[in-house]
Legacy VTK file of the C-alpha trace (Angstrom):
# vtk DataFile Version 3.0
C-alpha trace
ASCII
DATASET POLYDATA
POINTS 497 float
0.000 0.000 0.000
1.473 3.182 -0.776
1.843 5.935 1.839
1.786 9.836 2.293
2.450 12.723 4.779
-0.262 14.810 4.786
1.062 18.398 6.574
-1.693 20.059 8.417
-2.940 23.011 11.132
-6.426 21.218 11.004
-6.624 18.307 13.322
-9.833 17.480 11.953
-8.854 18.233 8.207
-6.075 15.727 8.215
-8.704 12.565 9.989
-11.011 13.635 7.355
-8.794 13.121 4.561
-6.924 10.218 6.145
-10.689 8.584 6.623
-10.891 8.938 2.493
-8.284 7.486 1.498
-7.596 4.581 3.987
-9.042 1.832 2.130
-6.955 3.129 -1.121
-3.274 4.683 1.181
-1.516 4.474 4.535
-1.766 8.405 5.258
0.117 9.668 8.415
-0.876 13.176 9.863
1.924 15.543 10.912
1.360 18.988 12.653
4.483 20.775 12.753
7.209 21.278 10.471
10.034 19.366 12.818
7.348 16.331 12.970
7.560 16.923 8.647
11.119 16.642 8.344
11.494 13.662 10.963
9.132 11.408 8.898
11.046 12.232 5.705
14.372 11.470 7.035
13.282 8.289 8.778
14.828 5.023 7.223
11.803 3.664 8.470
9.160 4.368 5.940
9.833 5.492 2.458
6.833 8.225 1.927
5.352 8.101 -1.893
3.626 11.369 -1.623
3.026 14.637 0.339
-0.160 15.984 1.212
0.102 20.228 2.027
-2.588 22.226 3.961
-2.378 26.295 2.772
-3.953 26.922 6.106
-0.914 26.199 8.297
-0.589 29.524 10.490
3.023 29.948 10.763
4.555 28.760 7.516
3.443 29.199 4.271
3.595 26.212 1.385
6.510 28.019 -0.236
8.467 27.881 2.897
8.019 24.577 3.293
9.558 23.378 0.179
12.659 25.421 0.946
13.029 24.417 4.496
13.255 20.652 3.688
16.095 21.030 1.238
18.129 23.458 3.592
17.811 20.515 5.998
19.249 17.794 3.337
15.689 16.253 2.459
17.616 15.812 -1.498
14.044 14.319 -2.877
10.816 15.661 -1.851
8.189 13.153 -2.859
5.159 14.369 -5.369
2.865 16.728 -3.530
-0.405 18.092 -3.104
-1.626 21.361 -2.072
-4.956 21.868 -0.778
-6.131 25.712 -0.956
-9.394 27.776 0.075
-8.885 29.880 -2.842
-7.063 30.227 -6.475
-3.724 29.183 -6.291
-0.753 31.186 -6.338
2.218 30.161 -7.078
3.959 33.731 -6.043
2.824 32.642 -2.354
2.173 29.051 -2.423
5.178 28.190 -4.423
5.598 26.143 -7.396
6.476 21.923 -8.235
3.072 20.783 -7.158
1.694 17.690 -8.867
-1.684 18.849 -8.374
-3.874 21.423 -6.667
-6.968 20.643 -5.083
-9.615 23.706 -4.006
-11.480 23.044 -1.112
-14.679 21.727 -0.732
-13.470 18.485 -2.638
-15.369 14.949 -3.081
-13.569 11.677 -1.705
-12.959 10.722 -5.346
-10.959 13.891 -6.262
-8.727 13.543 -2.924
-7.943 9.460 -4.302
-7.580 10.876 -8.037
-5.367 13.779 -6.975
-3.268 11.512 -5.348
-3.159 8.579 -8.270
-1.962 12.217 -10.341
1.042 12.567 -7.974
1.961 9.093 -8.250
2.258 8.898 -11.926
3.860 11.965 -12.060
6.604 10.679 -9.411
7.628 7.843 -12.324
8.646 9.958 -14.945
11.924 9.555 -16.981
14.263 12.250 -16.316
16.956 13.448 -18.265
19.203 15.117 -15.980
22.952 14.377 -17.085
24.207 14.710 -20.411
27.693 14.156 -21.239
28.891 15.117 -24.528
32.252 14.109 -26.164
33.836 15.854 -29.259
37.357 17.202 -29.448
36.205 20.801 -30.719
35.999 23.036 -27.759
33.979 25.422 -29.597
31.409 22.469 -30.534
31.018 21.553 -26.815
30.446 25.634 -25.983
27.452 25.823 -28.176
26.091 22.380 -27.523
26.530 23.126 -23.721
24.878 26.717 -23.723
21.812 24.905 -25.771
21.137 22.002 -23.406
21.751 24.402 -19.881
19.821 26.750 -20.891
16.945 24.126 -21.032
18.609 23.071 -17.534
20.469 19.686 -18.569
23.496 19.003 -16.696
26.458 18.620 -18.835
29.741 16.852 -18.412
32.352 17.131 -21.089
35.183 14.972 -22.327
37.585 15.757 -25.491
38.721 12.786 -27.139
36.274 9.200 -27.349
38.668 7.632 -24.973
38.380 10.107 -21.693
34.308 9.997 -22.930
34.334 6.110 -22.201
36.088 6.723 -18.886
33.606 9.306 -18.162
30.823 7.579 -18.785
31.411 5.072 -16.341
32.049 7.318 -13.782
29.172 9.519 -14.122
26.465 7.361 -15.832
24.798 9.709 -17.834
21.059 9.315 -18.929
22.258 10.686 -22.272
25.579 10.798 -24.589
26.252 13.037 -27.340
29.706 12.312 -30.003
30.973 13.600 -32.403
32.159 11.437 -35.225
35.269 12.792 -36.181
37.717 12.317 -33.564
41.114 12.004 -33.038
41.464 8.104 -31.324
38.692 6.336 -32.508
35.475 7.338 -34.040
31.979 8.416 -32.663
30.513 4.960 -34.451
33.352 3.225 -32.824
32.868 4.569 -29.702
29.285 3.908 -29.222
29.784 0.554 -30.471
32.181 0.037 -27.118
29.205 2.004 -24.878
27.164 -0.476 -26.832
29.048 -3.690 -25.108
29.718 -2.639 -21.836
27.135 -3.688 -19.517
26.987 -0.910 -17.399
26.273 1.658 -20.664
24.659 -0.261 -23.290
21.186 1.057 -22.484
22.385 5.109 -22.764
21.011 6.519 -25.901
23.412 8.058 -28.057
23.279 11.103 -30.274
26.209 11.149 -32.919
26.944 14.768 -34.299
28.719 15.170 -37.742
29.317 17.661 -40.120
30.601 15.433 -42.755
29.237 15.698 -46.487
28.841 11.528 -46.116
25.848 11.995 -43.937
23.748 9.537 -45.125
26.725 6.951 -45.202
27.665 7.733 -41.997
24.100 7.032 -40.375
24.451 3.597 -42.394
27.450 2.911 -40.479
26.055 3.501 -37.578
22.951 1.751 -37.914
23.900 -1.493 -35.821
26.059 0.523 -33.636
23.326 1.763 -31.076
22.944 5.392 -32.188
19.774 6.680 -31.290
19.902 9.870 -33.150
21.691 12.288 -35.917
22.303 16.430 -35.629
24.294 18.055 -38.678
26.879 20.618 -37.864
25.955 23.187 -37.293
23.529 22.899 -34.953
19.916 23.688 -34.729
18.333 24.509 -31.503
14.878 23.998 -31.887
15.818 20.285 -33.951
17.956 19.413 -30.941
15.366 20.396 -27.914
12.923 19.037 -30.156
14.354 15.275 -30.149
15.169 15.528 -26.270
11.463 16.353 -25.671
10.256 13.318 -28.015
12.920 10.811 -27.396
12.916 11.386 -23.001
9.102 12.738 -23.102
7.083 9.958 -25.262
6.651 7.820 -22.319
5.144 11.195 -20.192
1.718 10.701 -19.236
-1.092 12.729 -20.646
-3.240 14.963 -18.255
-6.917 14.581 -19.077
-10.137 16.937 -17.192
-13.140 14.301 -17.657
-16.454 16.575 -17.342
-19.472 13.748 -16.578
-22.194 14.048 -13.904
-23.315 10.144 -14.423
-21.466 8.099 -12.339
-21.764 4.970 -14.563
-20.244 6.726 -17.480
-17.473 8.589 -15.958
-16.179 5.394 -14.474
-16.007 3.664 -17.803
-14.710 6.490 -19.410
-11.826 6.660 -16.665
-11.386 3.421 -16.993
-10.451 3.582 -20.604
-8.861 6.879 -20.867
-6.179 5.883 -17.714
-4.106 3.125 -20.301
-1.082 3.868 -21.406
-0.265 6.189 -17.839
-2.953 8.658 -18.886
-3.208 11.009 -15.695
-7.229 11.465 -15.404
-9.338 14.025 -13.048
-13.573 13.588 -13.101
-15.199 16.184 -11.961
-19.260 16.605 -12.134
-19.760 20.285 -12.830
-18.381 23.387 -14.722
-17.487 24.799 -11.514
-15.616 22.477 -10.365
-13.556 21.376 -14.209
-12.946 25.152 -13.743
-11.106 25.793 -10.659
-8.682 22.723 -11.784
-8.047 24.133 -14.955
-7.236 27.640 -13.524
-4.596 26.047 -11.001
-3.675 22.674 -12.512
-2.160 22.220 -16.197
-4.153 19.548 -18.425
-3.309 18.769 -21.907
-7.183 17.527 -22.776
-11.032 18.182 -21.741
-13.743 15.519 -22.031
-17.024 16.706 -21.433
-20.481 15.693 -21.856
-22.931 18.206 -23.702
-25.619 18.007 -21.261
-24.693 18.303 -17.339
-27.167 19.186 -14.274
-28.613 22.575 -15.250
-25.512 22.994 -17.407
-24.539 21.946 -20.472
-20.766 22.034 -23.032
-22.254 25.398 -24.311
-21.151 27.112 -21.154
-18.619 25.232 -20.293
-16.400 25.707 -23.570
-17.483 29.858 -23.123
-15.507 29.380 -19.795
-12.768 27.555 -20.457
-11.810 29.109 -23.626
-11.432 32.319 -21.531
-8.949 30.222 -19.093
-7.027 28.576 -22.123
-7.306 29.113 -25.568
-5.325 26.325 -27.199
-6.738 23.141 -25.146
-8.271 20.530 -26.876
-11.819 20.018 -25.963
-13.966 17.421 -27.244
-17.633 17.255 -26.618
-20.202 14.041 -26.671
-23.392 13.169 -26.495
-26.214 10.924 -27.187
-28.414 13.778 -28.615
-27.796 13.334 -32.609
-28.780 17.288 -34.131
-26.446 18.324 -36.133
-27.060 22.346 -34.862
-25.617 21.234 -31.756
-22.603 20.452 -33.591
-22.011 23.201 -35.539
-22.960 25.361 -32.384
-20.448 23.895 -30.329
-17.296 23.720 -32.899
-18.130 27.688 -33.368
-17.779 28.279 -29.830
-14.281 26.818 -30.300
-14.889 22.922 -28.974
-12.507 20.830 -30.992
-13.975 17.663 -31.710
-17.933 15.896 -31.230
-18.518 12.298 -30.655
-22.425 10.867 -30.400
-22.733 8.769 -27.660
-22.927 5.655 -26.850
-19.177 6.315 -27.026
-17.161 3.775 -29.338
-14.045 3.210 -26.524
-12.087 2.801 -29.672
-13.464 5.473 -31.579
-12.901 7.798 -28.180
-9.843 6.757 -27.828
-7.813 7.161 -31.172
-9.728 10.844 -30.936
-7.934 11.099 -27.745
-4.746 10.631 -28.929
-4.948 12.564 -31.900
-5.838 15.768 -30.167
-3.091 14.897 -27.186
-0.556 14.516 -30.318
-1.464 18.131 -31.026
-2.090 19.736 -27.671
1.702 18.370 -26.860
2.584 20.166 -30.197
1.296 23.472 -29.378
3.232 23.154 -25.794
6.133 22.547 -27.466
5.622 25.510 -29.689
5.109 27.806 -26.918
8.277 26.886 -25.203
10.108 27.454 -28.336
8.664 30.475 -28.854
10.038 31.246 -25.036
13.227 30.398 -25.412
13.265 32.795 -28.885
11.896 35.440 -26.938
14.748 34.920 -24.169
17.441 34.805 -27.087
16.524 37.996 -28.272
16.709 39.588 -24.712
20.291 38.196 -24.505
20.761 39.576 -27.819
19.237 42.963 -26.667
21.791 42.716 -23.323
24.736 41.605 -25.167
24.319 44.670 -27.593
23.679 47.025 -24.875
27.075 45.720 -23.345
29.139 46.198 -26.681
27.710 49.641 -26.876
28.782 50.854 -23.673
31.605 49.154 -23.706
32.743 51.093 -26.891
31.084 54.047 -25.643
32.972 54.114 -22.831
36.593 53.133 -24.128
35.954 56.312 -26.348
34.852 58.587 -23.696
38.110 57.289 -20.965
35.328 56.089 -18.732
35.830 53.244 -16.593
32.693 50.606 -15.677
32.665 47.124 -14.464
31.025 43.966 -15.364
30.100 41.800 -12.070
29.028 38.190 -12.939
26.879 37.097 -9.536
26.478 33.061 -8.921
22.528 33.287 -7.607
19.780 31.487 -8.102
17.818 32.438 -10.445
14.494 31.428 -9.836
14.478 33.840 -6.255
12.276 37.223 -7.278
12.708 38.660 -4.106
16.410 38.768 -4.038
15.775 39.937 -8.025
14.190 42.458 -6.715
16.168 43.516 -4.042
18.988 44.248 -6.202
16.926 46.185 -9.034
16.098 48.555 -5.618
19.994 48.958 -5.023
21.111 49.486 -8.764
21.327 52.967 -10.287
19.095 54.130 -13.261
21.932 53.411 -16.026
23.504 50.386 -14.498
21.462 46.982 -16.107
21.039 43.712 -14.731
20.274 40.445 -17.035
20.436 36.633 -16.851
22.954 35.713 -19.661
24.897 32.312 -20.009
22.802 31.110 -17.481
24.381 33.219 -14.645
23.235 36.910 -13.580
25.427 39.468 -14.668
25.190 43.162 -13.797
26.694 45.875 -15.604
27.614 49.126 -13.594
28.046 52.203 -15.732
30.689 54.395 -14.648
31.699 52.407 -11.802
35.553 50.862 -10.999
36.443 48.589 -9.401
36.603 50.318 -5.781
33.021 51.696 -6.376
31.893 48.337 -7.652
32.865 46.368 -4.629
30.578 48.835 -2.477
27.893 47.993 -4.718
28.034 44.487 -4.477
28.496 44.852 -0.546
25.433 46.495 0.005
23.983 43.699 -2.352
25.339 41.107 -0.127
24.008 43.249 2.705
20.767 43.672 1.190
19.998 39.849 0.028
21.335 38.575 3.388
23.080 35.417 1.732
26.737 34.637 0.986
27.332 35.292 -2.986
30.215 34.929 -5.132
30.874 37.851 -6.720
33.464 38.219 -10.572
34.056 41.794 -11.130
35.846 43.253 -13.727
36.332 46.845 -15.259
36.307 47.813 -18.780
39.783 49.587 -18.869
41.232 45.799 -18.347
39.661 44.193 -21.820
39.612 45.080 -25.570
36.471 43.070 -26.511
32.489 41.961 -24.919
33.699 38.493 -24.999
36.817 39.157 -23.033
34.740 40.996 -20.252
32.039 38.620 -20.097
35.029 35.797 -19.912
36.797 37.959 -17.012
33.951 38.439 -15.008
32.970 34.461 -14.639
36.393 34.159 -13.669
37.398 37.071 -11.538
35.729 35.437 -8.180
35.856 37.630 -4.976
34.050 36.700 -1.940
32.763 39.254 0.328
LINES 1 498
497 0 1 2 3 4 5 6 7 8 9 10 11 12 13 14 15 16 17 18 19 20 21 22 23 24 25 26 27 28 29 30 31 32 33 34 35 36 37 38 39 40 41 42 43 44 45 46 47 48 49 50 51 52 53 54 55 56 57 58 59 60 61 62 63 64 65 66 67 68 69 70 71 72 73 74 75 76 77 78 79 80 81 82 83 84 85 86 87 88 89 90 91 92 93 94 95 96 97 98 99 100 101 102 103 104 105 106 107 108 109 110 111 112 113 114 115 116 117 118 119 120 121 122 123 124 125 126 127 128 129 130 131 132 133 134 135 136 137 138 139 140 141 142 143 144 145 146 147 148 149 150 151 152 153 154 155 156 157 158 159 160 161 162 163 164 165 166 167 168 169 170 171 172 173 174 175 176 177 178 179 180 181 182 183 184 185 186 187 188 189 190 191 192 193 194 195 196 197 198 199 200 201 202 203 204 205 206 207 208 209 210 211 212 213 214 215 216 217 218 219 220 221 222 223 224 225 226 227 228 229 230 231 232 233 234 235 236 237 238 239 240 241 242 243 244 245 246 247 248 249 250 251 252 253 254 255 256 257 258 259 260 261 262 263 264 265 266 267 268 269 270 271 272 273 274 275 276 277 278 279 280 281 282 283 284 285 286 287 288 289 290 291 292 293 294 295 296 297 298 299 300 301 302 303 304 305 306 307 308 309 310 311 312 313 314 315 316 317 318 319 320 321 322 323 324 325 326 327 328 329 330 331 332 333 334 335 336 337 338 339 340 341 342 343 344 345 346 347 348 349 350 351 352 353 354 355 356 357 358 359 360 361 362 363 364 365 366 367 368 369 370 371 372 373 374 375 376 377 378 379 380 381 382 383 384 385 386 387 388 389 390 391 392 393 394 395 396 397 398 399 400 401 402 403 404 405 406 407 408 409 410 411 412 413 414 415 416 417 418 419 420 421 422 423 424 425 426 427 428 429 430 431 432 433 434 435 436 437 438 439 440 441 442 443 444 445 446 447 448 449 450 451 452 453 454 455 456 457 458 459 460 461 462 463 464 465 466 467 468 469 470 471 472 473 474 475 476 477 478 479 480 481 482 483 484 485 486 487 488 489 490 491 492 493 494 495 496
């Protein structure tokens, strides 16, 4: 039986909940924070799922999160939060596998949790190591796959790769096949025998004008996957996503108010890892939509004193691009037309073909998962160009001030990047021309008119000001002749303060 924590102010709110699920989970009820962080770092029990209150009074569900991995909890199982109102992820944090409003039915509690469990069996790709003697190769290959926050690991030749590999056991290796030992083919055909590699997928890189002989050579050789030089970012994040991601359960909102039918439509829709949520009203399908991401909505056209017409109205105005298909048993052909012009995506008649329901399923999931991945593309182009913009606005004042004998400093700060309120902290101390940007994956801010006595006040008071022990690289622009040079000096010029 599989068990969970369930973190609560509310006496009575955690018996309730552990009442609901005890015939389906071993629930425990903890109280306070050190109780928490006990049960988590017992070798007793190994927990397969956190439940989270939003009504504890002296720590908020952010805090939480952040407390256990200062105190060396390294994997927090898949949690819920249970909220009064909309969440927020400002206040409440973010990582959740689901979010559950309260007033909620015993079935939503068990299907919430069924979410977090699927979600907790994902494959990850996490480490990456990537082997090709061109430095410059690696560079761009390495700014690509951190930016979309791989790990990477790096090795020169195909024989340090091999010794790498088995020290680090990456989930994913990336050659080149030019190389100055042995080949990429060659080299994956060794990965390919050794017991402790052979199931590592394997991307070989080439730039060579053989490319279609050289994937025939590597056919046999256990080579996943082919990238031309020079690379394209959207072909490479593409492949990671398809290749790691295929396997990744599907999140599906089923809208049904008979009991009967929304079983057997569970039933069918939760093969292959489908992740499914019933619910029995518009409300209801509404408030998870608004704090819960779902790639799908099922919904019948007729509903207690409600019916699809309303509901697509309302969910169109919470997401414009998810696929929602609408059934019934009521054969009119206005009904049709009506709904597809309110912007449903699909009708089936009912009695529901599972089959029929089924391949429609997919076919719209194929497409939701398409427009995802389009709008994280588009993300990351819209990020590019604000490097682009920061990286201009650099060379400008950099040659601005060479011309002008002005001196101003670069400081490259090692933070975490996902903190706003130390963001914003600093943005209060900086001066109207100075600029701050996340570039290269690290934050760098660029202090007009500043050297390098002035710049270590400034990043004093930050220090002061953020309240947490930073590594600071400074350096000034009298000390470089080029961007690239600066940028270079100030990853490397560490001071601590």
């Amino acid at each position: 039986m599989k068990q969970g924590l369930i973190f609560t102010g509310s006496k009575i709110t955690g018996e309730l909940i552990i009442e609901m699920l005890r015939e389906s989970f071993y629930i425990k009820q903890v109280e306070n924070f050190q109780e928490l962080l006990d049960s988590l770092l017992s070798d007793e029990k190994k927990y397969d799922f956190l439940i989270i209150d939003r009504t504890l009074k002296d720590l908020s569900a952010k805090d939480i999160f952040s407390k256990l991995i200062q105190s060396g909890i390294e994997s927090i199982p898949p949690s819920i939060l249970l909220t009064q109102s909309r969440y927020n992820p400002v206040e409440d944090g973010e990582g959740y596998a689901f979010i559950l409003r309260k007033p909620f039915y015993k079935q939503e509690i068990i299907e919430a949790v069924n979410f977090a469990l699927l979600s907790k069996n994902k494959k990850k790709l996490e480490k990456i190591l990537m082997v090709d003697d061109s430095r410059t190769s690696r560079n761009i290959m390495k700014r690509i796959l951190t930016s979309h926050g791989y790990k990477c690991f790096e090795a020169e030749n195909a024989t340090e790769g091999l010794k790498k590999a088995e020290e680090i056991s990456p989930d994913l290796i990336i050659v080149d096949y030019v190389m100055p030992d042995f080949n990429g083919i060659e080299l994956a055909q060794k990965i390919s025998k050794n017991e402790k590699l052979k199931k590592i997928p394997i991307i070989l890189i080439t730039g060579s004008q053989r490319f279609n002989e050289v994937i025939e050579e590597g056919f046999n050789s256990g080579i996943s996957a082919y990238f031309k030089k020079p690379f394209n970012e959207s072909e490479v994040v593409g492949f990671l996503k398809r290749y790691f991601h295929n396997d990744e359960s599907s999140k599906i909102l089923l809208i049904e108010d008979s009991f009967t039918r929304r079983k057997v439509i569970y039933s069918s829709l939760s093969i292959n890892n489908n992740q499914v949520i019933s619910v029995e009203n518009l409300e209801k399908a509404k408030a998870f939509l608004e704090d819960n991401r779902f790639d799908l909505i099922l919904m019948d056209l007729i509903l207690n004193n409600e019916t699809a017409f309303d509901g697509v109205k309302i969910f169109r105005k919470v997401n414009k691009n998810i696929p929602i298909i609408v059934y019934s048993s009521i054969a009119d052909r206005k009904n049709i037309y009506k709904i597809l012009e309110l912007g449903a995506s699909d009708y089936l008649w009912a009695p529901i073909e599972m089959r029929e329901l089924i391949l429609k399923v997919n076919i719209w999931l194929g497409y939701s998962k398409f427009i995802n991945f389009k709008n994280k593309i588009d993300t990351i182009v819209k990020r590019e160009n604000i490097y682009n913009d920061f990286m201009e606005f650099v060379d400008a004042n950099l040659s601005r001030d060479k011309l002008n004998g002005i001196i101003s400093s670069l400081v490259c700060l090692h933070l975490n990047k996902d903190d706003d309120k130390i963001l914003q902290k600093i943005n209060e101390i900086l001066r109207k021309d100075d600029k701050a940007k996340f570039f290269r994956n690290k934050f760098f801010i660029y202090l007009s008119g500043a050297n390098l006595i002035l710049s270590l006040k400034i990043c004093k008071r930050i220090k002061n000001s953020i309240g947490i022990d930073v590594d600071f690289g400074i350096v000034t622009t009298d000390s470089v002749g080029t961007v690239e040079e600066l940028f270079e000096k100030a990853e490397k010029n560490i001071i601590k303060l």
